[in-house]
N, C-alpha and C positions, 0 to 999 in steps of 0.2 A: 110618739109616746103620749098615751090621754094624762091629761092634766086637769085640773077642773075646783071648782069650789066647792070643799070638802061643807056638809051640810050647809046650806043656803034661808040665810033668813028672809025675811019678804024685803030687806033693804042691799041684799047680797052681798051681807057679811056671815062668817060662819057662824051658826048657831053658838051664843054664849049664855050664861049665867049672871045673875044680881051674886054680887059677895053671901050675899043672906040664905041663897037657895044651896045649902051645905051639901046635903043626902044628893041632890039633883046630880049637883058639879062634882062629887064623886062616883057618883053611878055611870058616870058621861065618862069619866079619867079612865076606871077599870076597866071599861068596855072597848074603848078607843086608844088608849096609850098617850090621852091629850085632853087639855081643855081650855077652853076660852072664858076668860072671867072680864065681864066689860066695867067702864069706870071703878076700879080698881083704885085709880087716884083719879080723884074730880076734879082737881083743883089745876085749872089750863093755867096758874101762872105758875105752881110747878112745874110742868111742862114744857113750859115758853122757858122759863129761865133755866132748866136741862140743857135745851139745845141751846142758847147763849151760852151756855157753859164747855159745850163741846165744841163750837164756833171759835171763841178761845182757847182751847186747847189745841186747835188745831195751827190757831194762828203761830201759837207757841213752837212748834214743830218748824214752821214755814212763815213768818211774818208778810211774805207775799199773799196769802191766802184772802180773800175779802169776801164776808158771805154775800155782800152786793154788784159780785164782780165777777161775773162767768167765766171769765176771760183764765183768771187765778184758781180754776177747780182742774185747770189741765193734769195731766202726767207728769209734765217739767216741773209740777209743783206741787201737786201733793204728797205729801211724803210715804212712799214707797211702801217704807216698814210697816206702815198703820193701814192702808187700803187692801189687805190681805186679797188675793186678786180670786181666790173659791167666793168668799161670802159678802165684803165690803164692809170684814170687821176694823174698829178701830184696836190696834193691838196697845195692850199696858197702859192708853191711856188715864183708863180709869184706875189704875193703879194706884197712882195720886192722889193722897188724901186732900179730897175739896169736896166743898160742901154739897152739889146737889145728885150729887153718886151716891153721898150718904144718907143726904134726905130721904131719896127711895128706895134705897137699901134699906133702912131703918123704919119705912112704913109701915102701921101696924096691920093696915091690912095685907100687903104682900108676906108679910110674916106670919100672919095669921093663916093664909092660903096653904102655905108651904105646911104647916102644921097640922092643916087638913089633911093634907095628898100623904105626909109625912106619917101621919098621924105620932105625932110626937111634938111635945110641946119644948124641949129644949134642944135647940136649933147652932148653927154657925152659920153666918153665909160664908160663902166664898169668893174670893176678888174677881171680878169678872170686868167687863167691858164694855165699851158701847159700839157700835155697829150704824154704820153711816150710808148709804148707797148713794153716789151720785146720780142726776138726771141725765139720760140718754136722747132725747129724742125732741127735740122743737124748740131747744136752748137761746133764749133770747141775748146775743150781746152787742152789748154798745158798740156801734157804729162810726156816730158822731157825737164826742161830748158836747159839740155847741149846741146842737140843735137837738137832742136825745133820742137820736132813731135809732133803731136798732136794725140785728136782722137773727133770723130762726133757723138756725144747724142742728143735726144732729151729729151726736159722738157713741160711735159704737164703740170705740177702744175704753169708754169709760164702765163699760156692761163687765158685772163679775160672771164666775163660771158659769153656763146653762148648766140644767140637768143635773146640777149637783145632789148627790146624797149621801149619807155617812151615817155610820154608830159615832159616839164618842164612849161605847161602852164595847169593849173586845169581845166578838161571841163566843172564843172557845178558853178565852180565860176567863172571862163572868157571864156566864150562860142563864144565870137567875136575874133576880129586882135587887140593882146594885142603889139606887137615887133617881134622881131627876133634875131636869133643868128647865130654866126659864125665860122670858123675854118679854120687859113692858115695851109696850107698843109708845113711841113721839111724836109716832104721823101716823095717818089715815090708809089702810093698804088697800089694795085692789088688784082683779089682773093685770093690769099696766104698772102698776109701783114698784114693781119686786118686792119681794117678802116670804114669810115661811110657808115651806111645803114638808108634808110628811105623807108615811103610807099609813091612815088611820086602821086599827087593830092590831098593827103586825107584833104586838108586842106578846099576845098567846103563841104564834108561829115562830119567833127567834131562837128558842132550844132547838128547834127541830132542823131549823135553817141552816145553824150551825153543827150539826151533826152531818146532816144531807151536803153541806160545800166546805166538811172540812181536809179533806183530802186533796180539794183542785183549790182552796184561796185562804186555807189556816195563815194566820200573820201573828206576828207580837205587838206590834203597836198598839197605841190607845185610840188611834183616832183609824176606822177603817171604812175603806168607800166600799158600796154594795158597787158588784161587778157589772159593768158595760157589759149588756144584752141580757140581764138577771130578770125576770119576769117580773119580780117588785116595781120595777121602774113604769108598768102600768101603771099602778096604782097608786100612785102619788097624786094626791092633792093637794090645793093650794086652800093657805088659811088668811082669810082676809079678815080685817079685824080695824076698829076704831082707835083712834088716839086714848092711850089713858088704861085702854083696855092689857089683860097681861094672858101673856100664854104660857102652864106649864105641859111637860112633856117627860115622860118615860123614858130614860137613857136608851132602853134597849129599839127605841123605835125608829128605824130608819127617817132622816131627816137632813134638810138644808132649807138652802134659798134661792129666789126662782129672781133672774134678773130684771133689773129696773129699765121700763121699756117708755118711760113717760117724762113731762117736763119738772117732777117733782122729786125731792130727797125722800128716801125712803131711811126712818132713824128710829133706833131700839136702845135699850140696855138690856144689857144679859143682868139677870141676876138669879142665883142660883143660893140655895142652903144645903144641910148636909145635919145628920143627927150630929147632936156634940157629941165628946167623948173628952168629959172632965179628968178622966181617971190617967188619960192619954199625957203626960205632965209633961213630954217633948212638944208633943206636934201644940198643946196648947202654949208654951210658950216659944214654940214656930209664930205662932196666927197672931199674938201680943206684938214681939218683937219686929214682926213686918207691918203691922199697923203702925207702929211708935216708929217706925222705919220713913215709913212713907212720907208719915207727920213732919219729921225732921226735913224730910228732901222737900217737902213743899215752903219749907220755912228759910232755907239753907241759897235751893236753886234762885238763881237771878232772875231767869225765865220764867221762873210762874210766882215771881214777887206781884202781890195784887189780889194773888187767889185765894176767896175767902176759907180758912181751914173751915172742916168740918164739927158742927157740933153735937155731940153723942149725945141722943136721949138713954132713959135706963134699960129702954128695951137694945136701943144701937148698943150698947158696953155690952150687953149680954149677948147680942151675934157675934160680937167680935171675940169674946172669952173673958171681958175684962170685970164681968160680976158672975 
């Protein structure tokens, strides 16, 4: 199956955009079904304290867990339910109302981005997650604590799905431009790190796709894998991308995550918006109710006693529904 880095810049990252270059990064979105916006958020102790924040969340799950401690990233100990074994998502932890899920959720530039692709300025996000990969391949662990040697293994069984790919939009129940989704980059990707891969364009071809293979693979579900031996699976390529930097993507475009083949985590958040729908008086006091939900469990649970709540700027109230 060719795989490959989907446009290549002279540092062999994919081709991305400055936030500022507006016309650019959507002339690139329509054409492609994707885009790469880099330093999205500048600020690496954002960043830094993101992943301190999922480091502890993790620990929460598993108190064995040590980000200094190889030994603790095994199977016998991470927790199962959150290492989703297709992609290396973290499941519901972000669920959680704490603080730096909503710091970036609430950034005005990622919200301004969505706004772009969206073109609509009043927004919701939606609760999403973060996305973890562990390191497969030259894994340093302690040896001896007296003297700190160590030694370099690798762990295959810790690699999510190869090959993986999927809609998360049904081709023969939504055959048009239902939304899009998203993912700020934590870490640095490369062909070695695992990270996102999609089939750039396919998003002109998906009416057609799903006419042409509705007969041998029509399903109901939301979430559908393109079929083992389907011709797409050429044409996939891998999206390598900078810390900081954020990918969106067109629901209808075939897409996953290519596994972590190197001695480093490979760590995202998903974060996705959706037009609002003020008028909608349930599903809005759905999306109120489960934020004040969350609020409570983070204040209530023993376990994440410590965790700083979240603090809502006027833009954060208004994704959530609550101005």
């Amino acid at each position: 199956m060719a795989s490959s880095t989907a446009f290549p810049d002279s540092n062999g990252y994919t081709k991305s955009f400055s936030f500022e270059e507006t016309s650019e990064l959507l002339k690139f979105f329509e054409e492609y079904g994707f885009v790469v916006v880099r330093n999205i958020i500048e600020s690496k102790s954002q960043i830094e304290e993101t992943i301190d924040e999922i480091w502890s969340l993790l620990g929460v799950l598993n108190p064995k867990i040590d980000k200094n401690d190889s030994s603790t990233w095994d199977n016998k100990y991470w927790p199962i339910q959150l290492g989703l074994k297709d992609g290396g998502f973290i499941s519901h932890m972000s669920d959680v109302a704490i603080k730096m899920c909503w710091e970036n959720r609430q950034h005005p530039n990622i919200v301004r981005l969505f706004q772009i692709i969206l073109k609509q300025d009043d927004l919701w996000v939606r609760y999403d997650r973060y996305g973890m990969m562990r390191p497969t391949k030259g894994i340093a662990f302690k040896q001896n604590d007296n003297d700190g040697s160590v030694i370099f293994e690798d762990k295959s069984e810790w690699r999510s799905k190869p090959n993986w790919l999927h809609w998360d939009q049904n081709p023969w129940r939504y055959p048009d431009f239902i939304g899009v989704q998203g993912l700020l980059a934590l870490s640095d990707t490369n062909p070695n790190t695992g990270g996102f891969h999609c089939v750039p364009g396919f998003t002109h071809r998906f009416k057609q796709w799903s006419i042409d293979n509705e007969k041998e693979h029509k399903c109901r579900g939301g979430l559908v894998n393109v079929p083992e031996g389907d011709p797409i699976r050429n044409e996939i390529k891998q999206i390598h991308v900078q810390k900081g930097s954020f990918i969106v993507w067109d629901s209808r475009l075939p897409h996953g995550n290519f596994p972590n083949e190197s001695d480093q985590f490979r760590i995202v958040q998903y974060i996705t918006f959706q037009p609002a729908k003020e008028d909608d008086k349930r599903e809005l006091t759905s999306r109120i109710d489960a934020f004040h939900m969350r609020t409570l469990s983070s204040k209530v649970d023993e376990q994440l006693d410590g965790f700083p709540e979240p603090q809502l700027t006027e833009l954060g109230e208004k994704i959530v529904g609550l101005r």
